[in-house]
N, C-alpha and C positions, 0 to 999 in steps of 0.2 A: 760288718759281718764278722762272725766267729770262724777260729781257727777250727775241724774236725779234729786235730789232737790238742788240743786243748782242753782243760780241766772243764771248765764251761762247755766248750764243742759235743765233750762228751756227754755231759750231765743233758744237754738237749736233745742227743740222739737217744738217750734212754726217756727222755720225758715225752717225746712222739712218737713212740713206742707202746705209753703206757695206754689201758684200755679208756673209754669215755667217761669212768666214773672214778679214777684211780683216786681222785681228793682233792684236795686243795694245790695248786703250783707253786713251786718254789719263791721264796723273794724275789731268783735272782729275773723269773718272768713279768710277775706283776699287772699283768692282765687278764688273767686266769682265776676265774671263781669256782667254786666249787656246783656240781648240778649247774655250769652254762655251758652247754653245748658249741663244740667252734673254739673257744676261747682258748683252751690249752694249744689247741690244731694252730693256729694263728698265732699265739706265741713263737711256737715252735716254727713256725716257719718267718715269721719276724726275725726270728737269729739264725738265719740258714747259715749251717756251718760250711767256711769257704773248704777247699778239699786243699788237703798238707803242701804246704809249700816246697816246690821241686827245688836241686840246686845242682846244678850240671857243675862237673871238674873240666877242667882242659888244660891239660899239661900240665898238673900240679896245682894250679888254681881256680880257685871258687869263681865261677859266671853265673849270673843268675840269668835267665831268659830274657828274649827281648819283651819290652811292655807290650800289651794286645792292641789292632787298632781300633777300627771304632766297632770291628766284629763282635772285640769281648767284651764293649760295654753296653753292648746294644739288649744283649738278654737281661743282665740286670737290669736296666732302664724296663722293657717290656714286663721283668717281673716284678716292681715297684707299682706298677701299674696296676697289675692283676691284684697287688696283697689293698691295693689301695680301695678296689673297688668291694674286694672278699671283707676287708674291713667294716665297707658299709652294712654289706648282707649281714654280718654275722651282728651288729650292733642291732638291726631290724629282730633278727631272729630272738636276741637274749632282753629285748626289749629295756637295755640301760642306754642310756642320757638320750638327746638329741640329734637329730641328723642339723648338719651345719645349714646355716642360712641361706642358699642357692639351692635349698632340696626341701625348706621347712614352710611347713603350712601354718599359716597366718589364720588362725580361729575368729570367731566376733570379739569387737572389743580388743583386738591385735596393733601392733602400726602400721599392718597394712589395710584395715578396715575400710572402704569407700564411707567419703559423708555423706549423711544422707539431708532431703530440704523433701521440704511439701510444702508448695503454694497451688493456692485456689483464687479461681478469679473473684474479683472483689463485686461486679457487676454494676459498677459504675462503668459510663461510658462517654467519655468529653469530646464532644467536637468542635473542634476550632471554626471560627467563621471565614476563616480566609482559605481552605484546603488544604493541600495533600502537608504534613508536619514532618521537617526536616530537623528538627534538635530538640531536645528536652531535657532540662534541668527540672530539680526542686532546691527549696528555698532550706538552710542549713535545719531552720525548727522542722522541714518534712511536711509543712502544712501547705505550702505554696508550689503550683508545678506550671512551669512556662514552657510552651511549646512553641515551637518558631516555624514558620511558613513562608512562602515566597513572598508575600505582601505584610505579613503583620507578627505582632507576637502575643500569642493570649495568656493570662495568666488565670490561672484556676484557684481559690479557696477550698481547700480540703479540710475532713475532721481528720482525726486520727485515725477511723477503721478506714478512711477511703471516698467516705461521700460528698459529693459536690455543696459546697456551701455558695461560692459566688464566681462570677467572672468579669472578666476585659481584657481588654484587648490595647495594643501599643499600634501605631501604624508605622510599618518601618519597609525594609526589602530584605531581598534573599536570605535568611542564615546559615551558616554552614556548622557552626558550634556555640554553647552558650556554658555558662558555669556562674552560680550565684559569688560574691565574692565572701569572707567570713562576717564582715558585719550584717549580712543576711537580709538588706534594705536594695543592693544593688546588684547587677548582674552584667557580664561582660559577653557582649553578643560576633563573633566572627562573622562579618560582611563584608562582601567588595574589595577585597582584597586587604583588609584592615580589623581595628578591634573598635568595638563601640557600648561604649555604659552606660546604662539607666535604670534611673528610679522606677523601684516595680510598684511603686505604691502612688508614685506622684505621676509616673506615665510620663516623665521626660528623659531627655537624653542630657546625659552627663559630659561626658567628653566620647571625642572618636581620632584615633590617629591611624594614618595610611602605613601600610606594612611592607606594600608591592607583596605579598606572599599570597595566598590561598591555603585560609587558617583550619585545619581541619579538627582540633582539639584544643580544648583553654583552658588553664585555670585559675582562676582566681583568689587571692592569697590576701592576706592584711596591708598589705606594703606595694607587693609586686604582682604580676601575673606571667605566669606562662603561656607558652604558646607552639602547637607543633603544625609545622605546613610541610605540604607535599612538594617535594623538587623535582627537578627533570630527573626522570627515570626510576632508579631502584632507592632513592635518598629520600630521609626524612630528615627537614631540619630544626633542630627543638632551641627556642629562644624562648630567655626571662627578660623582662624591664622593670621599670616601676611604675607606679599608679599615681598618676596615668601614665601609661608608657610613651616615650619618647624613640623613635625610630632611630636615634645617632647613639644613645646610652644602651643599646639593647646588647645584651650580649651571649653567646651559646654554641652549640657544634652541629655537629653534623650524623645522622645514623645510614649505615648502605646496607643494603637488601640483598640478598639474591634476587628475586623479584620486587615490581613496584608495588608498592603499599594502596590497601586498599581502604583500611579503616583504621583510628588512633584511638587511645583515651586514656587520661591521666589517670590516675585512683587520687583519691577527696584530698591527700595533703600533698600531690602534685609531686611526688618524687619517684613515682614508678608511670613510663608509658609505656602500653599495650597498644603492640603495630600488629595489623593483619597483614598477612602477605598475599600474592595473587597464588603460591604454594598451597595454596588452604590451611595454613600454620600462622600460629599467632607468637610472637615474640616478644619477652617482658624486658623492659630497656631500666637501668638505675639513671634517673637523670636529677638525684640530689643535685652535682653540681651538672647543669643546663653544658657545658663548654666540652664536658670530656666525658658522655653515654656510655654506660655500662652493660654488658650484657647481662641478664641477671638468670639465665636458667638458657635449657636446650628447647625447640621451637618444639609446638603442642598442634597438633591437627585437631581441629574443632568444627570437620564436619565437613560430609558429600561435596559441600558448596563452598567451603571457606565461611568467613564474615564478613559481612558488610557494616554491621556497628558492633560496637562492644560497651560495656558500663561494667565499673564495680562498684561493690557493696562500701560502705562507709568507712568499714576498716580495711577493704585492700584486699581481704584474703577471698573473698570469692566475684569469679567472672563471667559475667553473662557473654553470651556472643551468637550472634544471630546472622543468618549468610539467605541464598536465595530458597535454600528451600522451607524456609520461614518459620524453623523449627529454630526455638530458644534453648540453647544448653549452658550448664553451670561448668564452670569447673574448679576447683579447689586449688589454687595458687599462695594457698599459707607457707610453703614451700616454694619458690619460684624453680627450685631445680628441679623439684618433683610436683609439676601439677596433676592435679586427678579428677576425673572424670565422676560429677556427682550427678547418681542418679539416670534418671529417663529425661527427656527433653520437657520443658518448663507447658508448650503448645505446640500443637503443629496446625497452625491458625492460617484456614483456607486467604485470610489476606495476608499481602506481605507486611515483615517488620522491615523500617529502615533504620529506626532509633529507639535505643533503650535510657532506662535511669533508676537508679535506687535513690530510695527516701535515705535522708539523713539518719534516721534511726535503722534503715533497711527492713522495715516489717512490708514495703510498698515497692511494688514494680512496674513503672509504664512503660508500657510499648507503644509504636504508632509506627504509621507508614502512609503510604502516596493514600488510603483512604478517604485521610483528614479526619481520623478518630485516633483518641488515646484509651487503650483499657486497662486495667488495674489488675494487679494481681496481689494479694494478702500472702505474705508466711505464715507458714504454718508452725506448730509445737509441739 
């Protein structure tokens, strides 16, 4: 603050004085234009001149007063406030620069823009011969889609828009997750408490090793595969091995909940999982390295219901998830810290969904559930 006898003190009490059009303000204000309303007023009170410094004698000697206590710095504090908020009005009124980022409106085409998607059902419609379809993958080309069932596993022959070219069928038991591996000929199926591969084209089994776990998510890599199973209570445990995996080489950590996990799912190169919580919040984990789970962003409510499966897009950044009230929504996870809500829900499809999957190319989205039907859905442009 300025002194009132002061050279400056003075020059401000004459400039808040002067009328509203008196001209341009001094250098020494600097925020004062000429014709802006407010602006001199604001100045001038930006430099409130403090009032003359007292100096008491006592006995021959100079005392200054005792310092104020928190009485006398309480109005200055309230009237920093007031110049703070008169600041904003008077920047609205003279209509110069912008109001700061916590008050600024984000136009189209902004960073705050929501993304937008348009998928249309493709009207294909695949049903498995064994019932209700518990997992579903496609093949890395997008052309191949294997759906898992309590008794078998079918696989599908698609074109590219989506249309059924051929089928068969594997005969196996329960799946609980599947994941094609990168050479694109073989797939890794979660049963029985274990991991088991086969040929999707020769319809045999490759190897199968026992895990003791209950494998809720896989994935399969050139070398290794991952794996996340549910533990007792609020813990997910995320292990890698190699191909084929070997139960004593495996190695990995441990993630905890506030609540028990309800649904998992790697994204395509296996280093981010998505855990549902029984919170209705889904939680993006960094599991590059499998042994020491990273949190990678703050937990995203995705709906009335929670999710009961989830699938992403080929590159990671968008996430389906689908809970009981069978309504599929997107969300924008390009950002793990800022996920966003794209759009309206994908269907609100009188059956339920319990499993989803993006094509390798991601133009393709299946859903299925206890129906024992898969439907397609196209992106749109």
């Amino acid at each position: 603050m300025v002194r009132a006898d002061s050279r400056l003190g003075r020059l401000v009490l004459a400039l808040a004085a002067l009328p509203p059009d008196a001209g341009t303000a001094p250098p020494d204000v600097g925020t004062a234009r000429p014709g802006r309303r407010g602006a001199r007023l604001m100045a001038a009170l930006g430099t409130r001149p403090l009032p003359v410094r007292v100096r008491v004698r006592m006995r021959g000697s100079e005392r200054r007063p005792p310092a104020p206590g928190w009485t006398g710095w309480a109005p200055g504090f309230a009237a920093a406030c007031i110049l703070g908020v008169m600041g904003l009005t008077v920047g609205l009124v003279q209509g110069a620069g912008v109001l700061p980022s916590p008050w600024r409106e984000i136009g189209p085409g902004g960073a705050g823009t929501p993304r937008t998607e348009t998928w249309q059902p493709v009207g294909t419609r695949v049903s498995p011969f064994s019932g209700p379809v518990s997992a579903l993958a496609f093949s890395p080309d997008g052309l191949t889609l294997v759906a898992a069932s309590d008794v078998a596993l079918d696989a599908w022959r698609l074109s590219p828009s989506g249309q059924l070219l051929a089928q068969s069928m594997i005969g196996t038991g329960p799946v609980s997750a599947l994941d094609f591996t990168t050479d694109g000929h073989t797939f890794v199926a979660a049963q029985a408490s274990g991991l088991t591969a086969w040929d999707v084209e020769a319809g045999k089994r490759l190897w199968s090793v026992s895990l003791g776990q209950s494998v809720e998510a896989v994935s399969g890599g050139r070398s290794s595969v991952r794996w996340a199973a549910f533990g007792s209570g609020d813990t997910v445990q995320v292990q890698e091995g190699p191909l084929p995996p070997v139960g004593e080489t495996a190695s990995g950590g441990t993630i905890r909940l506030p609540h028990a996990p309800r649904a998992a799912q790697f994204t395509p190169d296996g280093d981010t999982l998505a855990v549902a919580d029984a919170d209705w919040t889904v939680r993006l984990w960094d599991v590059t390295d499998p042994t020491h789970p990273k949190n990678r962003g703050r937990p995203f409510t995705v709906g009335t219901e929670g999710a009961t499966a989830l699938a992403f897009t080929p590159d990671g950044t968008l996430l389906a998830a689908v809970g009981r009230d069978r309504r599929v929504r997107l969300w924008d996870v390009t950002d793990p810290s800022k996920p966003g809500y794209v759009g309206r829900p994908i269907t609100e499809s009188d059956e339920a969904v319990t499993t989803l999957a993006f094509s390798s190319h991601g133009g393709l989205l299946a859903m299925a559930g206890p129906e024992g039907a898969a439907n397609l859905w196209r992106r749109g442009h």
